[in-house]
GUTORKOL-894181 format. One record per atom (N, C-alpha, C, O): residue in one letter; x, z, y. Coordinates in steps of 0.2 Angstrom, whole numbers, padded with zeros to 4 digits, always signed. Atoms other than C-alpha are relative to their C-alpha. Example, Ala and Ser with C-alpha at 12.3 -4.5 7.8 and 13.67 -1.06 7.14 Angstrom:
<recs>
a+0004+0000-0006
a+0062+0039-0022
a+0004+0000+0006
a+0009+0003+0005
s-0004-0001-0006
s+0068+0036-0005
s-0004+0003+0005
s-0001+0004+0011
</recs>
This chain:
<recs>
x+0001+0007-0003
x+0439-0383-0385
x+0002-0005-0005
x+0006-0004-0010
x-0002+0004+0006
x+0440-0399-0395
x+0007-0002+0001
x+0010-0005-0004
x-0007+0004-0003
x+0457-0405-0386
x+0006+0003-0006
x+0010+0000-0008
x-0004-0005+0004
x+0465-0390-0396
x+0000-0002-0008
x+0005-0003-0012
x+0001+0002+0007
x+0458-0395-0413
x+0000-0007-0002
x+0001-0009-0008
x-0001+0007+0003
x+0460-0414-0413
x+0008+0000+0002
x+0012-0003-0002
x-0005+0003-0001
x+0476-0414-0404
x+0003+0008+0002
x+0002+0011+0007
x-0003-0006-0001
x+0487-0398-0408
x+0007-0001+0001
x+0010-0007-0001
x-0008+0001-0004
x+0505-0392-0400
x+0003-0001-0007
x+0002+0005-0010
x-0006+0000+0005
x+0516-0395-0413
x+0010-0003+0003
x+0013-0007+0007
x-0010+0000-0002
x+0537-0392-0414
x+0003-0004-0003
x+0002-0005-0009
x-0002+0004+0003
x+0548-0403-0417
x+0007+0001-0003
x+0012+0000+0001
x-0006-0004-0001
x+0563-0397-0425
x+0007-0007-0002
x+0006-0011-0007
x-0006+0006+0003
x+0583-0409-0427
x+0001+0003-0008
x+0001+0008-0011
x-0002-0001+0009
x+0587-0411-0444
x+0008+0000+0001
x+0011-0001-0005
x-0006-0001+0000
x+0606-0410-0438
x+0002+0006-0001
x+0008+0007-0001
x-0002-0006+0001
x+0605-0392-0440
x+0001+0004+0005
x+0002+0010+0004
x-0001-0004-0009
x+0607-0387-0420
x-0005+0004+0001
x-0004+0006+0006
x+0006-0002-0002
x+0591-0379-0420
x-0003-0001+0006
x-0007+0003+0009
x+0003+0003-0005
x+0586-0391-0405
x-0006+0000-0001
x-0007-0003-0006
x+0007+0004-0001
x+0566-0393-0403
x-0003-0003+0005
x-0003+0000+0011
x+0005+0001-0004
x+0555-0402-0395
x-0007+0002-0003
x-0010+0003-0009
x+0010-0001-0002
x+0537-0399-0389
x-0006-0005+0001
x-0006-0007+0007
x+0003+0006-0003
x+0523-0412-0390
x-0006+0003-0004
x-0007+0009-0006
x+0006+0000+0001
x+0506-0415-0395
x-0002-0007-0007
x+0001-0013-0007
x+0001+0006+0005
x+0498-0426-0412
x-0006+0001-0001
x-0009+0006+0000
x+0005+0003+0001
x+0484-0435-0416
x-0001+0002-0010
x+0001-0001-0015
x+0000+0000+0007
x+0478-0428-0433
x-0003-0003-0005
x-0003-0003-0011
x+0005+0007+0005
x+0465-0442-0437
x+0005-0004-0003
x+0004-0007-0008
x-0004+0006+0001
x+0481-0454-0437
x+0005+0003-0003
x+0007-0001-0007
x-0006-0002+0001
x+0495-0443-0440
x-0002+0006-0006
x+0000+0012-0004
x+0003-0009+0002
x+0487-0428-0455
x+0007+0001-0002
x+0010+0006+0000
x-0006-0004+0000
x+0505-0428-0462
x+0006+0003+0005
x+0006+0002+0011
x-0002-0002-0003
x+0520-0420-0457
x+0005-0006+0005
x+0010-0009+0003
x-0003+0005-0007
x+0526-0431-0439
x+0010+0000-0002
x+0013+0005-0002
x-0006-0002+0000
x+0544-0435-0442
x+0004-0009+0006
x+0004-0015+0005
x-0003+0004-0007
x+0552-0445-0424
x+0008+0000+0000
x+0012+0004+0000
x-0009+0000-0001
x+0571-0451-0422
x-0002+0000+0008
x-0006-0004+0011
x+0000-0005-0005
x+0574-0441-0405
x+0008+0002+0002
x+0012+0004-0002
x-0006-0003+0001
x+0590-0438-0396
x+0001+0007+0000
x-0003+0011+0001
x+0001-0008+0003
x+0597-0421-0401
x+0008-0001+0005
x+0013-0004+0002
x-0006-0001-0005
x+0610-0417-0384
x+0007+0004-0003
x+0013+0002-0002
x-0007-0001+0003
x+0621-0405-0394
x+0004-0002-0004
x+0010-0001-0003
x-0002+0004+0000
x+0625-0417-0405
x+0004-0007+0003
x+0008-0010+0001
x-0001+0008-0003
x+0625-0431-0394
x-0002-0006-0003
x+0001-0012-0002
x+0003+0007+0003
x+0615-0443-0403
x-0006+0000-0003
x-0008+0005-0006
x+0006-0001+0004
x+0600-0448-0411
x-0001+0005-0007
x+0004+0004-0011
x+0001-0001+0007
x+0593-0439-0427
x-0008+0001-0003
x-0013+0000+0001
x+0007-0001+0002
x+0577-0437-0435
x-0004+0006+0001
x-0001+0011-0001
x+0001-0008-0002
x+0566-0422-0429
x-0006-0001-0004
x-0009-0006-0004
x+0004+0000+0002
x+0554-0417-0440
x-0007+0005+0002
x-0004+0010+0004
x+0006-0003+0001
x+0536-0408-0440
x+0001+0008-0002
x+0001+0008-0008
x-0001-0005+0001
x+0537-0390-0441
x-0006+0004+0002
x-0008+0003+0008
x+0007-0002-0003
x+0521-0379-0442
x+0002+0009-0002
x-0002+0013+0000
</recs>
């Protein structure tokens, strides 16, 4: 289906090193490189940068 090919699951992993991820969905007309979101990261307890992992 197209839903899959324009808009795929991608992971999101902390760059604190906790191996926290989130799970979301990206637009890859607007976004083709790799998504990188400041997101909180609970083991830490604070924000950090989560990056794009394929």
């Amino acid at each position: 289906m197209a839903r899959s090919e324009l808009r795929p699951v991608i992971k999101l992993r902390s760059t604190a090193g906790t191996g926290f991820t989130y799970v979301t969905r990206k637009n890859r007309r607007s976004d083709a490189d790799r998504m990188v979101l400041r997101k909180y990261d609970p083991v830490v307890a604070r924000h950090v940068d989560f990056r794009e992992e394929r």
